[in-house]
PADREN-775381 format. One record per residue (C-alpha): residue number from 1; residue in one letter; x, y, z. Coordinates in steps of 0.02 Angstrom, whole numbers, plus 32768, in hexadecimal, padded with zeros to 4 digits. Layout:
BEGIN
> NUM, A, X, Y, Z
...
end
This chain:
BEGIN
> 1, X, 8000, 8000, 8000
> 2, X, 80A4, 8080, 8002
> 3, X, 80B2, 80E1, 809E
> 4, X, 802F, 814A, 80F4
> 5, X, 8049, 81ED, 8144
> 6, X, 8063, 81F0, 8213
> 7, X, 7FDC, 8239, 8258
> 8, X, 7F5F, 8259, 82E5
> 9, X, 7EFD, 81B8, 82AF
> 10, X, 7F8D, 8142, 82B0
> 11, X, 7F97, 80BC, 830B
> 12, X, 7FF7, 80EF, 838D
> 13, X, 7FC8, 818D, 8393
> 14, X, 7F18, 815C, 83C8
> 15, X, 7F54, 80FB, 843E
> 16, X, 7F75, 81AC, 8497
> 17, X, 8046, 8196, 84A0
> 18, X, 8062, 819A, 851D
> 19, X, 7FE2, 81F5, 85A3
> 20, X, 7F4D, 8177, 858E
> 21, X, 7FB2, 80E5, 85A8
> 22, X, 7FF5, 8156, 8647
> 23, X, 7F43, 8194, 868F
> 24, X, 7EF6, 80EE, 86A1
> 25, X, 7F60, 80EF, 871D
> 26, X, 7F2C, 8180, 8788
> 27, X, 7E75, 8190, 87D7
> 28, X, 7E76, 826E, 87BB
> 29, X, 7EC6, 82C5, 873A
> 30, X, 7F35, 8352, 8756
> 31, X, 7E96, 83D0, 8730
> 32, X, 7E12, 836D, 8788
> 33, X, 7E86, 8370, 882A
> 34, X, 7E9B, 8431, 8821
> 35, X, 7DF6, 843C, 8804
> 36, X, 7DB5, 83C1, 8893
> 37, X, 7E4C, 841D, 890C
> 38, X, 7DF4, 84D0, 88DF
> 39, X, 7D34, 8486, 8912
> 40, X, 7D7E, 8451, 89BD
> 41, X, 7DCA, 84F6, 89D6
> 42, X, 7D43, 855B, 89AD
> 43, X, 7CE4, 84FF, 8A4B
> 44, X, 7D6F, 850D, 8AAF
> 45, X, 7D69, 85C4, 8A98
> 46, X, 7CCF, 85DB, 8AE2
> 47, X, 7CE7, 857A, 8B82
> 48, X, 7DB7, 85AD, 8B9E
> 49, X, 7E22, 863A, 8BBA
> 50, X, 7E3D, 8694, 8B11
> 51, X, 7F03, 867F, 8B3F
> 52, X, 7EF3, 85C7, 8B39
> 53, X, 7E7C, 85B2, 8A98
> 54, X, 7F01, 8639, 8A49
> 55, X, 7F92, 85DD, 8A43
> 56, X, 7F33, 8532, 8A19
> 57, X, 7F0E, 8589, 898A
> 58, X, 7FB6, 85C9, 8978
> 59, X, 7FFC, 8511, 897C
> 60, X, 7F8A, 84DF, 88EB
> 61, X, 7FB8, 855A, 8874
> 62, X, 806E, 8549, 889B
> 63, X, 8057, 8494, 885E
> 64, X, 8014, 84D6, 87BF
> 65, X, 80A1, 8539, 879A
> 66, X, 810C, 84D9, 8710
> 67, X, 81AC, 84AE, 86E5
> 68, X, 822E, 8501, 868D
> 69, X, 8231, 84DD, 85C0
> 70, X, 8279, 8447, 8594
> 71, X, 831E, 843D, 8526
> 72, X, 832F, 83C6, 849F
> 73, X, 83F0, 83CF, 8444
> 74, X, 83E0, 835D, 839A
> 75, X, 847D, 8332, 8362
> 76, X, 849C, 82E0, 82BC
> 77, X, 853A, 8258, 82CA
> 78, X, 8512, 820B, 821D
> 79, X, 858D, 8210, 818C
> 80, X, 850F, 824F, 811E
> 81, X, 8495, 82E9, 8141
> 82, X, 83EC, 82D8, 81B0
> 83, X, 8361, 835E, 819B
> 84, X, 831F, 835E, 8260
> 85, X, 827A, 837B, 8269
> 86, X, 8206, 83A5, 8300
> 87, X, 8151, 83C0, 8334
> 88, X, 8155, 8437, 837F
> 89, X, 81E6, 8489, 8361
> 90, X, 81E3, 848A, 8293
> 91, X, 8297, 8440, 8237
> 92, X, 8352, 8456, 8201
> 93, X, 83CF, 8414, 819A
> 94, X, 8459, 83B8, 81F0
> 95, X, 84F7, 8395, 81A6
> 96, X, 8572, 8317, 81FE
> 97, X, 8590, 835C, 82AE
> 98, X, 8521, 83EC, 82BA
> 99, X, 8499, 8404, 8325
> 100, X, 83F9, 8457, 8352
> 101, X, 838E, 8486, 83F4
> 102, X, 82CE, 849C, 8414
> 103, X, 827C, 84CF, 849B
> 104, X, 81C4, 8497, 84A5
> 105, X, 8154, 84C0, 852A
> 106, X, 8148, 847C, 85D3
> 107, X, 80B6, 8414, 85BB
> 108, X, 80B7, 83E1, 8515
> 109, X, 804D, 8335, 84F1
> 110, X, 8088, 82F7, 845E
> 111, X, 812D, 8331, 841D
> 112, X, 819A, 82CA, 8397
> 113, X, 8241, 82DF, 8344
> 114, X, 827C, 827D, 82BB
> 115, X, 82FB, 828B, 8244
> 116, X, 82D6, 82A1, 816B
> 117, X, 834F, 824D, 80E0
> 118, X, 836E, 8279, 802F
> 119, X, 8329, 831E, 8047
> 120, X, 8337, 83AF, 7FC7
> 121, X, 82D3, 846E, 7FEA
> 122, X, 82D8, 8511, 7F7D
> 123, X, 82EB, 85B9, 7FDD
> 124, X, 8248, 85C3, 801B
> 125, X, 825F, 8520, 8087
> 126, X, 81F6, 84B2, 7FFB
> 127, X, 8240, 8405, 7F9E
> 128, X, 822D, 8352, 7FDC
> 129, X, 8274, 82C7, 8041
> 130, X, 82A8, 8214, 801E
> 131, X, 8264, 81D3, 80C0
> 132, X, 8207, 8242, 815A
> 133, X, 81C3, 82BB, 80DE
> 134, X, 8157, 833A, 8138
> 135, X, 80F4, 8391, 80A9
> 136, X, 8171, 83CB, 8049
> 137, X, 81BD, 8455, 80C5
> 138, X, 8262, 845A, 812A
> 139, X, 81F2, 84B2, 81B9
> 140, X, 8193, 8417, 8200
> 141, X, 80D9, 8461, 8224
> 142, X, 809E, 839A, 822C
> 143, X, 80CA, 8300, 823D
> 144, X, 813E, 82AA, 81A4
> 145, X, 8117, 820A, 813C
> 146, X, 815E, 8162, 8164
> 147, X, 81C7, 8119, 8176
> 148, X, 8214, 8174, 8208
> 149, X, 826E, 815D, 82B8
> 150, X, 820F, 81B1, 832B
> 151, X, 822E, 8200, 83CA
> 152, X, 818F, 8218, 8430
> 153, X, 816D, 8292, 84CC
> 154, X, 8100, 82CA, 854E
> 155, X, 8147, 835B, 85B1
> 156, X, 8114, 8388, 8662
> 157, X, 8070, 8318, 867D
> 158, X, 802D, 8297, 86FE
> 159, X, 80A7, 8298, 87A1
> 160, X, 8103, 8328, 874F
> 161, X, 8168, 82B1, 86E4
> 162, X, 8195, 82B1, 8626
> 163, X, 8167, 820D, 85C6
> 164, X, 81CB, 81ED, 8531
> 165, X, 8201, 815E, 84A8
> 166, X, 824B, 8119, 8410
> 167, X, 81C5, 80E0, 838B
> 168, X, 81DB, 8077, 82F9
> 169, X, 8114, 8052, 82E1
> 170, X, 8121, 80C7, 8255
> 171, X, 81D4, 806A, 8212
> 172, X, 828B, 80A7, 8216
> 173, X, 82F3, 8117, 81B4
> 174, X, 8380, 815C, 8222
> 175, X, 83D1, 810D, 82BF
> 176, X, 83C2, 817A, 8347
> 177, X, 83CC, 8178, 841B
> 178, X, 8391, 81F2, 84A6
> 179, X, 83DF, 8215, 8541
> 180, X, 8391, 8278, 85D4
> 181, X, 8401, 82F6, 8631
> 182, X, 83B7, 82CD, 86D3
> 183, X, 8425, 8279, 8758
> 184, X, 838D, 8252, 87CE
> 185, X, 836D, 81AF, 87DE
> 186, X, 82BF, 818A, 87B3
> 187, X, 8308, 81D0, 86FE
> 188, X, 8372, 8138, 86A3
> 189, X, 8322, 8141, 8605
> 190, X, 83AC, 8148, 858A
> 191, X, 836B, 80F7, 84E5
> 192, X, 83C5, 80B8, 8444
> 193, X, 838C, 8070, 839F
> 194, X, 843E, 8070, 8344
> 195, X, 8423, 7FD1, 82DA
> 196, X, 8429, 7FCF, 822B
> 197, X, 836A, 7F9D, 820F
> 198, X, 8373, 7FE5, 8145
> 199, X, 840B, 7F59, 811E
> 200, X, 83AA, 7ECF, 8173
> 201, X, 82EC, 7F0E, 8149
> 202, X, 8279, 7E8F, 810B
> 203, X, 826F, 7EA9, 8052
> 204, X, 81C9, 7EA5, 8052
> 205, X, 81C3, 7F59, 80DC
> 206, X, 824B, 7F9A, 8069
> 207, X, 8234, 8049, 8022
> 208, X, 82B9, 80CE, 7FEE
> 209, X, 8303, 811E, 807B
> 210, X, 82C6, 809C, 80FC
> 211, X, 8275, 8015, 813A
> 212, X, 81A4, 8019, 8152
> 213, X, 8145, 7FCA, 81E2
> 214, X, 80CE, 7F3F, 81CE
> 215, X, 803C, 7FAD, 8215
> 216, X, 8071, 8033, 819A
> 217, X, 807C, 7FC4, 80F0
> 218, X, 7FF3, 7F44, 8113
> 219, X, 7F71, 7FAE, 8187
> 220, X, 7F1C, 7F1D, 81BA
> 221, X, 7ED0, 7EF4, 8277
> 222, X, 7F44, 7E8C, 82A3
> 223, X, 7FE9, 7EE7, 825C
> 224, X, 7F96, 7FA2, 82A5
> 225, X, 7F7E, 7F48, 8356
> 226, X, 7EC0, 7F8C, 8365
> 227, X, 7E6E, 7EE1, 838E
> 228, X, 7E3A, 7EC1, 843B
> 229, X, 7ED3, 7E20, 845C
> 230, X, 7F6F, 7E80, 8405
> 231, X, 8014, 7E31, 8400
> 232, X, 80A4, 7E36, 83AC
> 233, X, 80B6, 7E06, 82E3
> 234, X, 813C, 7DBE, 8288
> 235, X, 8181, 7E70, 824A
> 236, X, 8167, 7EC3, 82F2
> 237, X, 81D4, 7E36, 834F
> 238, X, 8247, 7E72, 82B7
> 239, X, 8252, 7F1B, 82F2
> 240, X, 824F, 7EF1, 83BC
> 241, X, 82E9, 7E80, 8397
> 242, X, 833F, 7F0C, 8336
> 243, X, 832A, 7F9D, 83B2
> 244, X, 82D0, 7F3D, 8457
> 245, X, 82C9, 7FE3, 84B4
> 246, X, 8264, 8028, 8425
> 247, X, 8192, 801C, 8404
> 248, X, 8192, 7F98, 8381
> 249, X, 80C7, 7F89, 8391
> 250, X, 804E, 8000, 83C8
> 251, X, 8016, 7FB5, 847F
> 252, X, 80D8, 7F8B, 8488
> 253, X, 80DC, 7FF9, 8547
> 254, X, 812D, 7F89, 85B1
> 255, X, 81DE, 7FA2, 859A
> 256, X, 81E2, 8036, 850F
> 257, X, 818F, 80D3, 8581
> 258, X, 8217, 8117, 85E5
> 259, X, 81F4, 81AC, 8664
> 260, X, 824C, 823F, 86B6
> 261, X, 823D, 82D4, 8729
> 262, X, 81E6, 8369, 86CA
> 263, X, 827C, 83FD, 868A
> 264, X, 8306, 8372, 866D
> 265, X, 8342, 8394, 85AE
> 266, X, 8372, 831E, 8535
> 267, X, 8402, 82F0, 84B3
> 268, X, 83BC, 8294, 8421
> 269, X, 843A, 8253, 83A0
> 270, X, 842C, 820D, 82EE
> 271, X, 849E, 8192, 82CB
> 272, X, 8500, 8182, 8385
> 273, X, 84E1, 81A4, 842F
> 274, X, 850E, 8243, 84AC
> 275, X, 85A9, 8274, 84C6
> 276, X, 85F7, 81DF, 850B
> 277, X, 8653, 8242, 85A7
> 278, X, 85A2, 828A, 85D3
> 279, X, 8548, 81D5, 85BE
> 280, X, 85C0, 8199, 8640
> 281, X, 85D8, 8220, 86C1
> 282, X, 850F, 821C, 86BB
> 283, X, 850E, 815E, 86DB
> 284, X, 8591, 8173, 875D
> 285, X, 8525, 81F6, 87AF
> 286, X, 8495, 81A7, 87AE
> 287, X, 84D0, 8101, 8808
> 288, X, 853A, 815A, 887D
> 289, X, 847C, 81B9, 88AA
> 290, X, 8430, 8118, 88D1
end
């Protein structure tokens, strides 16, 4: 069927990545709690010093109050150029050991960042890509076509924590790893998908510029994971055995979510990992924390 553009009805994406897997897990949401705190105060108000009900109220606003912006540094490691691309946060052109920051807002549901191949834009920003291909502009304003490594956030929700993954239920194109900044210790979520899926795709998924999920080529129940008993398919297993810290199906949560306190920043990197001096003072750190 040729590849199929990555958006809000995708598999995965209706599968809410990643707060609806998170909220089932929580009786009140963050706005239903402010808003239940707030009822209870306003009858406490009546019956209590105003002092008192003052700086209850105090204490619930100041745990509205969010977190500072969250960086993300993209660095591109490959020996060929990467066009980054980001929603939010738009797209650049990366030659071999440049990089580029965005800032999206604390709070942000449903950011992604992937990297294009085989790109070529005019002076306006316009022209194509091989693979990741997000309407023909270098300025990402949606998400791109598959196939594409994903990376997937949610900034600042439940518990004040950021949720975040590698995907390959829309396929592959680039290797690429994250690594948080944090050195608390709830946060150990560096992820990697360095293989080289494209050499060893089935022929079958093969396109130019990358390799295509099953869900994505065959869009079938059983390949998009939307029947009520979802496993794992042939191609998926594939892709878990490839990169096993990466989504190869959509209800793959188990061991592919990875969490950390809200305002750490990120280093994502196509074709490598972080610096490997930072990678280890940070895994130092964090053990020596424990």
């Amino acid at each position: 069927m040729g590849t199929k553009v990555m958006d809000e009805t995708s598999a995965h994406v209706r599968d809410g990545f990643p707060l609806s897997k998170s909220t089932s897990n929580f009786p009140l949401n963050r706005n239903s709690f402010y808003e239940h705190k707030h009822s209870q105060l306003s009858t406490m108000a009546g019956t209590i010093p105003f002092w008192i009900a003052f700086i209850a109220i105090l204490s619930v606003f100041l745990q509205g109050v969010k977190v500072k912006a969250t960086t993300f540094e993209i660095t591109n490691k490959c020996p060929y150029t990467v066009w980054a691309a980001a929603l939010p946060g738009g797209g650049k052109q990366l030659a071999q050991g440049q990089s580029w920051t965005i800032q999206p807002d604390a709070g942000t549901s449903t950011g992604r960042i992937w990297g294009r191949t085989g790109c070529s834009f005019d002076g306006s920003g316009r022209g194509t890509c091989q693979s990741g291909d997000c309407n023909g502009t270098l300025n990402c304003q949606g998400y791109g076509s598959a196939p594409a490594t994903l990376v997937e956030y949610s900034l600042d929700q439940l518990q004040n924590l950021d949720y975040y993954d590698i995907s390959l239920v829309d396929g592959f194109n680039v290797p690429l790893s994250i690594t948080p900044t944090s050195t608390n210790p709830n946060c150990k979520g560096i992820i990697t998908c360095l293989s080289d899926i494209n050499s060893q795709c089935p022929n079958e998924l093969k396109v130019s510029g990358g390799c295509l999920s099953a869900e994505v080529k065959y869009n079938t129940v059983d390949h998009c994971c939307t029947g009520a008993n979802c496993n794992q398919t042939l191609y998926s297993r594939f892709f878990k055995e490839q990169c096993p810290q990466a989504y190869s199906y959509a209800k793959d949560d188990t061991n592919s979510t990875f969490v950390c306190p809200s305002g750490t920043d990120y280093k994502i990197v196509f074709c490598g990992k972080s610096d490997p001096i930072f990678a280890l003072d940070l895994y130092i750190t964090i053990n020596n924390e424990e």
